[in-house]
C-alpha positions, -999 to +999 in steps of 0.1 A: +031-428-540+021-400-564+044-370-561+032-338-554+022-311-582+021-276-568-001-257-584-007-212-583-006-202-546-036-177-552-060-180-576-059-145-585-075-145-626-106-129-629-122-157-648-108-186-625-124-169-593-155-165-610-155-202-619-143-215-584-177-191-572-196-208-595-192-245-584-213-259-562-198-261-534-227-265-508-222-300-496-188-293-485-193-256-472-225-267-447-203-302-439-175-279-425-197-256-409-217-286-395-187-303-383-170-268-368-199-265-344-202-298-336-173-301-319-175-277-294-178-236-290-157-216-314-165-176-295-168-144-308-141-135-330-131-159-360-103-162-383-112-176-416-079-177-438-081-186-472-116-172-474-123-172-510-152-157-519-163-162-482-193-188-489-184-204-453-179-174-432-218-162-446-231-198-438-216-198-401-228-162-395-264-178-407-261-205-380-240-179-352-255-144-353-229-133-326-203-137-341-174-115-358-153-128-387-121-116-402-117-133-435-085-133-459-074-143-485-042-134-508-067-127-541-080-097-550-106-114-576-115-135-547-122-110-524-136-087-550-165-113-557-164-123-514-177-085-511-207-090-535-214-124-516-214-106-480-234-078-495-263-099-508-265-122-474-263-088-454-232-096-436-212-066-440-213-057-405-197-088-394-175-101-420-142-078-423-125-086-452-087-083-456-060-093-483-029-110-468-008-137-467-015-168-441+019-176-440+027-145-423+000-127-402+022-098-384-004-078-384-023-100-360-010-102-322-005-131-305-035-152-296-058-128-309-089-150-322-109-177-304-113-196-333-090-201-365-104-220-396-093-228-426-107-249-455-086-259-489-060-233-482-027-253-475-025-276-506-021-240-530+010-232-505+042-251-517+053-246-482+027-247-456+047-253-423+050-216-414+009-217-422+003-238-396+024-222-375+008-189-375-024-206-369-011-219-335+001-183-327-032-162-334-052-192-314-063-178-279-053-205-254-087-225-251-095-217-285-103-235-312-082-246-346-103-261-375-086-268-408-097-291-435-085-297-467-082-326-491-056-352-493-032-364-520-043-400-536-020-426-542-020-424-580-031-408-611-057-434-615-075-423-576-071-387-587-094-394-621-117-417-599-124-383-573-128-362-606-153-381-620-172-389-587-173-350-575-166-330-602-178-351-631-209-329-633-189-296-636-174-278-667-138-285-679-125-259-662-140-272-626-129-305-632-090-292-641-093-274-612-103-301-588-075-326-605-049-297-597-061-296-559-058-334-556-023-336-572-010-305-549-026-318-518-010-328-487-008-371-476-021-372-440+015-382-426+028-346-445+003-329-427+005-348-393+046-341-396+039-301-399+009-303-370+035-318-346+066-291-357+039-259-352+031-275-315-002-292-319-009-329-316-008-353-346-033-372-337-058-342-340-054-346-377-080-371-391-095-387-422-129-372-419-144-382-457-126-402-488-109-367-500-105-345-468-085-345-436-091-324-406-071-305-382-099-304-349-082-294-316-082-271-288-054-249-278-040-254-243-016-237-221+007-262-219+009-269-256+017-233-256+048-237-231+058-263-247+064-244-282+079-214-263+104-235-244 
């Protein structure tokens, strides 16, 4: 099993956010928004942690017009080039940006959102139990919890195969960046394991392409009991 590489929790350079904003990341971005409504209704009020330069919170306000998002993210370069993205898709109204930390949301009360997402977040946070955790929290009961994010390969050589196949198109720099995700990434049993410990099932996690599993489930009350008790 190849061991895990962490790699910077934020990606807080200049020139590194401007190069993550410059991938093509469309395929991926509408495939999570795609998938996120497919499964079922999300409300009013989103959580988007990990937002980046908040391509997927402007693509779901495209499909949901009434809808309110508070995005975060722990970069300032990120959110620096997320205000110039909400600006030009005149979203500003509806997308509140924030800088914080996901692994600690105090100031968020308790089941505060009806839906929290989050895509390629965990794998930059060497320790993403309390993550998930706070994600259960800030769920209303009946909400929704969507997270996606890739998933560590066996080896070195399934790592250079991914690079090649979905970043072999991309600058150096993309590709680097890709190779880091993958070798910092979560296996699906780590990420089942810290699912079960922050009250959700483990079974809601799934393999949903060759490169990404999902988190897809609904809060209920009696999950809730049973993480209080």
């Amino acid at each position: 099993m190849l061991p895990r590489t962490l790699e910077p929790e934020s990606m807080d350079d200049p020139a590194e956010a401007a190069s993550y904003d410059d991938m093509n990341h469309s395929a991926v971005n509408i495939r999570f928004v795609d998938d996120l409504l497919a499964g079922g209704s999300i409300g009013n009020d989103i959580l988007d942690l990990g937002t980046g330069t908040a391509q997927i919170p402007i693509l779901l306000c495209e499909r949901m017009p009434e809808i309110r998002i508070m995005a975060l993210d722990a970069a300032a370069s990120m959110l620096e080039l997320a205000i110039y993205n909400i600006e030009i898709a005149s979203a500003i109204e509806r997308i509140q940006l924030m800088q914080g930390d996901a692994k600690a949301m105090d100031d968020f009360e308790d089941e505060m959102f009806d839906c929290v997402m989050c895509n390629s977040l965990i794998h930059h946070l060497p320790e993403p139990q309390p993550t998930f955790a706070e994600i259960h929290r800030l769920t209303a009961i009946d909400g929704r919890i969507f997270v996606r994010d890739l998933c560590r390969p066996d080896s070195a050589d399934a790592v250079e195969a991914l690079v090649v196949q979905y970043a072999g198109k991309e600058s150096e720099v993309a590709q680097q960046l890709f190779r880091q995700s993958l070798h910092a990434a979560l296996t699906l049993d780590e990420v089942k394991q810290m699912v079960a410990a922050a009250g959700m099932s483990p079974d809601a996690v799934q393999m949903t392409s060759d490169r990404h599993w999902t988190l897809d489930v609904r809060k209920s009350a009696a999950c809730q009991e049973g993480t209080a008790s």
